[in-house]
C-alpha positions in Angstrom: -8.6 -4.8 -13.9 -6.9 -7.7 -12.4 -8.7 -9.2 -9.5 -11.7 -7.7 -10.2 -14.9 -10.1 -10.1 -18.7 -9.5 -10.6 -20.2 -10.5 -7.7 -23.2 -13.2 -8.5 -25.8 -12.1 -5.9 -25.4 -7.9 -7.2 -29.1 -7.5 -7.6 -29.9 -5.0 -10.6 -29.5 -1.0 -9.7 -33.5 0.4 -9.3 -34.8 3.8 -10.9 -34.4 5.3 -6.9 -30.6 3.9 -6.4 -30.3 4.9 -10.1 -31.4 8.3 -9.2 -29.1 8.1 -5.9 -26.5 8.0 -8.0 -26.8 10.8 -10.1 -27.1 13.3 -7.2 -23.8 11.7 -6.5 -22.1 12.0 -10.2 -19.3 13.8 -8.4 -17.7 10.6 -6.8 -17.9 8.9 -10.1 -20.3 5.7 -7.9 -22.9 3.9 -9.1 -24.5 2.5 -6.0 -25.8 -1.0 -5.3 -28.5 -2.3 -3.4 -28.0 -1.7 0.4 -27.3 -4.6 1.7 -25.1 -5.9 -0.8 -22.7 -2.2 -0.2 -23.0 -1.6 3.0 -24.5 -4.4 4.9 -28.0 -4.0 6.5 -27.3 0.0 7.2 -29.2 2.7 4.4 -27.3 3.1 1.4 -25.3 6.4 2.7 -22.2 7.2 3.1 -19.5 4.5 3.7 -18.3 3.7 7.3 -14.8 3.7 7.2 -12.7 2.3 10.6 -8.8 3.0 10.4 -6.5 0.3 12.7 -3.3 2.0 13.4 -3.2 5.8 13.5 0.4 6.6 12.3 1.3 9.2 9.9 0.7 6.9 6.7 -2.1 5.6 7.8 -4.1 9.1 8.4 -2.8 10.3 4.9 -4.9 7.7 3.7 -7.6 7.9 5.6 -7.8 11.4 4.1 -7.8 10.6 0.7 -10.6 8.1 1.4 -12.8 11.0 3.3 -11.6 14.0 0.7 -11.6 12.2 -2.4 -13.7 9.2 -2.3 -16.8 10.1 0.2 -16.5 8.5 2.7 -16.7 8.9 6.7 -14.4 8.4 9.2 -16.5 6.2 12.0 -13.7 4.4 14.3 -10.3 4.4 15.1 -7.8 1.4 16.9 -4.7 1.7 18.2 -2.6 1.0 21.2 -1.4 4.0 22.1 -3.9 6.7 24.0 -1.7 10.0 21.9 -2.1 8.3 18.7 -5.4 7.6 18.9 -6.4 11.6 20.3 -4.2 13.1 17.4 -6.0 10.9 14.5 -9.4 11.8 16.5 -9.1 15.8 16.2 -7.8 15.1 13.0 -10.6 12.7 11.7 -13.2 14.6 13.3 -12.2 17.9 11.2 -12.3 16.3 7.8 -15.4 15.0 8.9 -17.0 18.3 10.0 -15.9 19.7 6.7 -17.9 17.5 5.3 -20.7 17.5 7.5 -20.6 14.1 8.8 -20.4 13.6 12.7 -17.7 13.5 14.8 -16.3 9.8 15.9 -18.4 8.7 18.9 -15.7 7.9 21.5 -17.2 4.4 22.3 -15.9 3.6 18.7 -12.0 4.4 19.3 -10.7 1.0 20.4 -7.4 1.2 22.5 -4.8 -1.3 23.4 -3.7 -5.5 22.0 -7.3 -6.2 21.1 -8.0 -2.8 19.3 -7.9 -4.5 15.9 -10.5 -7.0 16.7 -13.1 -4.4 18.4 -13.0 -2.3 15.3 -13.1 -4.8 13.1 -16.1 -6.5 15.2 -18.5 -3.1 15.1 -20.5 -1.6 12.5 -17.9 -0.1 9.9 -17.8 -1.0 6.1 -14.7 -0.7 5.6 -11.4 -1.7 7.9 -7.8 0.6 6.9 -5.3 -1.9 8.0 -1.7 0.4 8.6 -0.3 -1.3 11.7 3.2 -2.7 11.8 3.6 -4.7 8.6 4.5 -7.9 11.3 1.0 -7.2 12.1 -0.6 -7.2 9.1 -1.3 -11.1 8.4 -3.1 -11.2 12.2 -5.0 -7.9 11.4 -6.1 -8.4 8.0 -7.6 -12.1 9.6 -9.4 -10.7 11.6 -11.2 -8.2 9.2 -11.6 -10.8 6.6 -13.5 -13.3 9.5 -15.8 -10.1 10.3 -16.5 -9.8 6.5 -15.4 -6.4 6.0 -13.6 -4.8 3.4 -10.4 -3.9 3.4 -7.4 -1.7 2.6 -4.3 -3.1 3.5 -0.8 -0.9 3.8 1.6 -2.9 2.1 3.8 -4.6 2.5 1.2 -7.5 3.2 3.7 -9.2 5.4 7.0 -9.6 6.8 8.2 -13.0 6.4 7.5 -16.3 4.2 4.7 -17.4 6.6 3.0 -14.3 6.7 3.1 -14.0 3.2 1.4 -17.1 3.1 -1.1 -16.8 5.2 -2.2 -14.0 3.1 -2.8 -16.1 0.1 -4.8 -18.6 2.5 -6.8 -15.4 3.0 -7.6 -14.5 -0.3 -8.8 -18.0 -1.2 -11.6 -16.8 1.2 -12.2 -13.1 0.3 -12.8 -14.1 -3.5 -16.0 -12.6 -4.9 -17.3 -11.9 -1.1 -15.5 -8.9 -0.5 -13.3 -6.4 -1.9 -9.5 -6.2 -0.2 -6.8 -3.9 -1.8 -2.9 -3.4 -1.2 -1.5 0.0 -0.6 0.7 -0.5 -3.9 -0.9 3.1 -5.1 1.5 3.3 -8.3 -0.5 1.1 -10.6 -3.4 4.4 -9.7 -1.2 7.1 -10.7 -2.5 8.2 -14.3 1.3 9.4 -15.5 2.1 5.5 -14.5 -0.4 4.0 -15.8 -0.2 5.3 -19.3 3.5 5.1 -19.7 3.4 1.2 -18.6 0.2 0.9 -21.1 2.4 2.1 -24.1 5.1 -0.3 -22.9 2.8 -2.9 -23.1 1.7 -1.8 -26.4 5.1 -2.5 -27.3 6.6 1.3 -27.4 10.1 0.5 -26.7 10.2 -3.0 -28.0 11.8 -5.7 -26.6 12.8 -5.1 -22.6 16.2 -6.3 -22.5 17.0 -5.0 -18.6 15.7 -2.7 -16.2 17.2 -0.2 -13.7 15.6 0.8 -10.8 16.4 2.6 -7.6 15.1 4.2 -4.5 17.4 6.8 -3.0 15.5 8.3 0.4 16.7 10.5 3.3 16.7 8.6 6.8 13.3 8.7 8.5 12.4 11.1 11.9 12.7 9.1 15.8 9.8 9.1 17.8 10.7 9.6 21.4 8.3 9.7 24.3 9.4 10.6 27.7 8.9 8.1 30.0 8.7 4.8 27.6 9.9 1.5 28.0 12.4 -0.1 25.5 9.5 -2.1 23.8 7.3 0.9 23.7 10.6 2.8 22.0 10.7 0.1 19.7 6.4 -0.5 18.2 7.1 3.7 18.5 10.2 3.3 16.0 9.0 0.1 13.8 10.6 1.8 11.0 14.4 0.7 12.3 13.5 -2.6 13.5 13.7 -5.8 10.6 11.1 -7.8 12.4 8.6 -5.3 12.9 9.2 -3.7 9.2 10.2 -6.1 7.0 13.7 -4.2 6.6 14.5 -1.3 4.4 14.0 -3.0 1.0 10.5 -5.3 1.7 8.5 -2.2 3.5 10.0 0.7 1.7 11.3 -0.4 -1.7 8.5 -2.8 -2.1 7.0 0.2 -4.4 9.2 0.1 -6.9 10.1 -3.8 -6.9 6.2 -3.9 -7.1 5.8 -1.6 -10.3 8.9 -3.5 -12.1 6.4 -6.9 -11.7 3.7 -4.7 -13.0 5.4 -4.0 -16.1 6.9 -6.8 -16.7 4.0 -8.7 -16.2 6.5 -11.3 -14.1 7.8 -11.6 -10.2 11.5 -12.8 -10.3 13.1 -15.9 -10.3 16.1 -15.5 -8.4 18.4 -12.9 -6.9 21.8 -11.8 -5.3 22.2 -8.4 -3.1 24.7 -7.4 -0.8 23.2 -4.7 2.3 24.9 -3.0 5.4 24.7 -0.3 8.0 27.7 1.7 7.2 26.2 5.4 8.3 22.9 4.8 10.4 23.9 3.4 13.5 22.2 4.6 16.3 19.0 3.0 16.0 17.5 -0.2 16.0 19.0 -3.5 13.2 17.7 -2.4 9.9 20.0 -1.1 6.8 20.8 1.7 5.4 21.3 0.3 2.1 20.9 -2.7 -0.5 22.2 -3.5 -3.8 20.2 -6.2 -5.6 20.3 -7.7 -8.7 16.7 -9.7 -10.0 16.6 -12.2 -12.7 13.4 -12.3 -14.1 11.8 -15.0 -17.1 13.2 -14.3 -20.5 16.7 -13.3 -19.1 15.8 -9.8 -18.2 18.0 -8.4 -15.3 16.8 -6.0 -13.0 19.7 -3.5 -10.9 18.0 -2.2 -7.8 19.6 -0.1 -5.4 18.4 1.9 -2.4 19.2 3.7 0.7 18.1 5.0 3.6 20.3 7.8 5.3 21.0 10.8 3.3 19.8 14.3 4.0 18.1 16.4 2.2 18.0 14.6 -1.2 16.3 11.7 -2.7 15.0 10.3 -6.0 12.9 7.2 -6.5 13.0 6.3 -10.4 12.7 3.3 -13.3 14.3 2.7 -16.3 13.0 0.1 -18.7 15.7 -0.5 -21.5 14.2 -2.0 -24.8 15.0 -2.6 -28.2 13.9 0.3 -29.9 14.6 2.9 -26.8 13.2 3.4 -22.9 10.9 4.6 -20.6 11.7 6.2 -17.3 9.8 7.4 -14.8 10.6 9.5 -11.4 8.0 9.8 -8.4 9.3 13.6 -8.6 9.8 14.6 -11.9 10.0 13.3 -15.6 7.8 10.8 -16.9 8.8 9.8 -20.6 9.1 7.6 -23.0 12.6 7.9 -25.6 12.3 6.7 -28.8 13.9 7.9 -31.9 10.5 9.8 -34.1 8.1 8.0 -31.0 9.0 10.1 -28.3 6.2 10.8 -25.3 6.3 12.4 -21.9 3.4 12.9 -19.2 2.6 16.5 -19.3 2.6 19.0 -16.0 -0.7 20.1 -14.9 -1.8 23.5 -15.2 -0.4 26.2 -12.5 -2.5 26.7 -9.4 -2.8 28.8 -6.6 -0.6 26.3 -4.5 1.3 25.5 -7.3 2.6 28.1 -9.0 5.8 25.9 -11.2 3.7 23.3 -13.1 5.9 20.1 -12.8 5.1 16.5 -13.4 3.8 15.1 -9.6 2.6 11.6 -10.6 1.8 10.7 -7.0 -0.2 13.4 -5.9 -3.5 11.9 -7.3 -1.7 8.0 -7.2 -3.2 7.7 -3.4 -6.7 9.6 -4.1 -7.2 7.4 -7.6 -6.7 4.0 -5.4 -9.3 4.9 -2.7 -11.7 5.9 -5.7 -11.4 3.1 -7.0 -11.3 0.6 -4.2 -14.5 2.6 -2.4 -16.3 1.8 -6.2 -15.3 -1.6 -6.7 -17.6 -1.7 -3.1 -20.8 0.1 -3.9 -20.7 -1.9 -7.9 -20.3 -5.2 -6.4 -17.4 -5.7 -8.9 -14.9 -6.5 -6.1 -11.0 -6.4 -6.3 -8.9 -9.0 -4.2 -5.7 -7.5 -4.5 -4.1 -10.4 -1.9 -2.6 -12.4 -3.8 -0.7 -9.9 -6.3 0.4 -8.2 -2.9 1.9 -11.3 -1.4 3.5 -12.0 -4.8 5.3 -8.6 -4.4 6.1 -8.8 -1.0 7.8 -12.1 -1.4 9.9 -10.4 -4.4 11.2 -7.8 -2.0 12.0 -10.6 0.8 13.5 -12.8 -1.7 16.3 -9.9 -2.7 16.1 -9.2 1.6 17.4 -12.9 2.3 19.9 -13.2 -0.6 21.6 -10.1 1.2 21.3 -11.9 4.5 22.5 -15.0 3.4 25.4 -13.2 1.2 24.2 -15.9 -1.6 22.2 -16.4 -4.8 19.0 -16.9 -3.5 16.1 -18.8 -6.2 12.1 -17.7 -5.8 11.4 -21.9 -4.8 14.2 -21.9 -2.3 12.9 -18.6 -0.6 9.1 -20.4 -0.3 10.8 -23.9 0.7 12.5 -22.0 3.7 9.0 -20.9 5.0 10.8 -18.2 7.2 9.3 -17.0 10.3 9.9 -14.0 12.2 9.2 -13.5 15.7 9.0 -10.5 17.4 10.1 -9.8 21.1 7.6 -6.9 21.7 5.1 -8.3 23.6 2.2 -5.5 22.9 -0.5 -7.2 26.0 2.7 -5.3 28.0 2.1 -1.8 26.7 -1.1 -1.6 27.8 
């Protein structure tokens, strides 16, 4: 897989780790030495600490406690609600599991939160802050030698976006970091961008892509201040987010560079707020247009706004027919005598209409394979493919904001950076 690297000091698996590993045949993880996986600690169960306790982040965290065995062991955030509501919920999935509960001198509230956690004694650091966030979090996890899972998008602007490739300069070989782009885990994925690469559709002469979502839910608290308001409602704010397109959309732009093995060259978009208008300066829509190597041309479109409907789905025109894939829905390849399609899983008792879900098991397959990439000592360092993407999304962002054709070199040359007015040592 790409990124992944042997590390030179693994030392080779005993008979007793070798035996450890087989009681635990059901995580699929053959364990390393001990201090190699997990520090100076017994070889147990990994130690995982989750910075920023939002929805996304805790649907995460679950996958890493239910699918990949793993314990939740501290939690950081700056707000004293978020941090009790991931608590009870942590500490459930825990007892399920019969680990123990978090100790309450290991959830880390307030501005410094990210640095206590990442400072004590977990293995494993779940960056899902604010994506303006992320360049100063993930720092301070990569300095305490940690591993890491980091929410995309990696960054907001061009600086931040390069300050995470400084940082994966030093992560290389010495510890494992991944980026929340959890497509490139879902099987259905996976396979039908293998068969394109095996040439099923021929020649890719242009893709389409788009991502068509319903607006997202406010989150009011009696009694907050107007920067408290905003951290609360990051989603709506460009600084804080990215805008619509870098920490939503980043997805899909991120799966078209995955198949196309390319990141683009240039681009031209147009964006507005035509029917969100009552919160905070990001759009409700974009319409971009990517040129990537070989003259390939790539029309994205997304909003943000409408109820009760949406559809996120690519389309990969080639020479001898396409491929198209839906995060909801079909997953198939057209081509005249060569036709395939992902299959629906079996019925269950919470499922009774079998139907094509590639995401249900895109999240779960990441952590597995991020949590074994640890105890192997065949670490991933996913930075670098994650800024790539991120910069993508920003560079179809700033062609919209400029109202201009916008080149890749031009975007890096401008080395934008954002500043944000919320001053989070006040929210204490």
């Amino acid at each position: 897989m790409p990124g992944e690297i042997r590390n030179p000091h693994s030392a080779a698996v005993t008979r007793r780790e070798f035996v450890k590993s087989a009681a635990t045949a059901t995580t699929g993880l053959m364990l390393v030495t001990p201090e190699i996986a997990f520090g100076t600690r017994a070889n147990s169960t990994p130690q995982l600490g989750m910075i920023g306790c939002g929805g996304r982040g805790t649907s995460v965290a679950e996958s890493f406690i239910t699918r990949a065995g793993v314990r939740m062991h501290a939690l950081g955030d700056l707000f004293q609600d978020q941090l009790d509501k991931a608590r009870t919920r942590m500490d459930g999935l825990n007892a399920a599991r019969g680990h123990a509960a978090i100790d309450a001198a290991r959830t880390f509230k307030g501005p410094r939160a990210y640095q206590d956690l990442a400072s004590s004694d977990v293995d494993i650091v779940l960056v899902s802050t604010p994506p303006y966030f992320h360049p100063q979090h993930l720092a301070a996890a990569v300095a305490a030698k940690k591993h890491i899972y980091l929410e995309k998008p990696v960054a907001t602007d061009v600086a931040g976006c390069r300050k995470v490739q400084e940082l994966a300069k030093k992560v290389e070989g010495k510890q494992s970091v991944h980026v929340g782009f959890q497509i490139r885990y879902a099987p259905e994925y996976r396979e039908m961008v293998r068969r394109i690469h095996d040439g099923a559709i021929g020649e890719i002469g242009s893709v389409q892509g788009y991502y068509l979502a319903g607006d997202l839910p406010r989150r009011d608290v009696a009694g907050a201040s107007a920067q408290e308001a905003k951290l609360r409602n990051w989603f709506f704010d460009r600084v804080l987010s990215g805008d619509v397109l870098v920490e939503q959309n980043v997805h899909v732009i991120d799966w078209i560079n995955w198949t196309l093995k390319a990141r683009p060259e240039k681009a031209y978009a147009v964006a507005g707020r035509e029917v969100r208008l009552d919160i905070g300066d990001v759009n409700d829509h974009f319409v971009t247009v990517f040129h990537y190597p070989g003259g390939i041309h790539v029309g994205f479109q997304s909003t943000q706004y409408m109820p009760n409907w949406g559809d996120v789905a690519v389309r990969f025109l080639g020479s001898k027919g396409f491929a198209e894939a839906h995060y909801s829905g079909g997953v198939f390849i057209a081509v005249p005598q060569n036709e395939w399609k992902a299959e629906a899983p079996p019925p269950t008792a919470a499922r009774q209409k079998p139907e094509v879900d590639p995401l249900s098991e895109a999240t779960p397959e990441k952590v597995k394979a991020f949590v074994e990439s640890i105890t192997t000592g065949r670490f991933h360092n996913q930075l670098a493919q994650g800024a790539e993407s991120t910069l993508s999304a920003i560079l179809g962002r700033q062609a919209s904001y400029d109202s201009r054709e916008m080149t890749w070199d031009q975007l890096l040359k401008s080395n934008q950076q954002w500043k944000s007015d919320v001053d989070v040592d006040r929210l204490t």
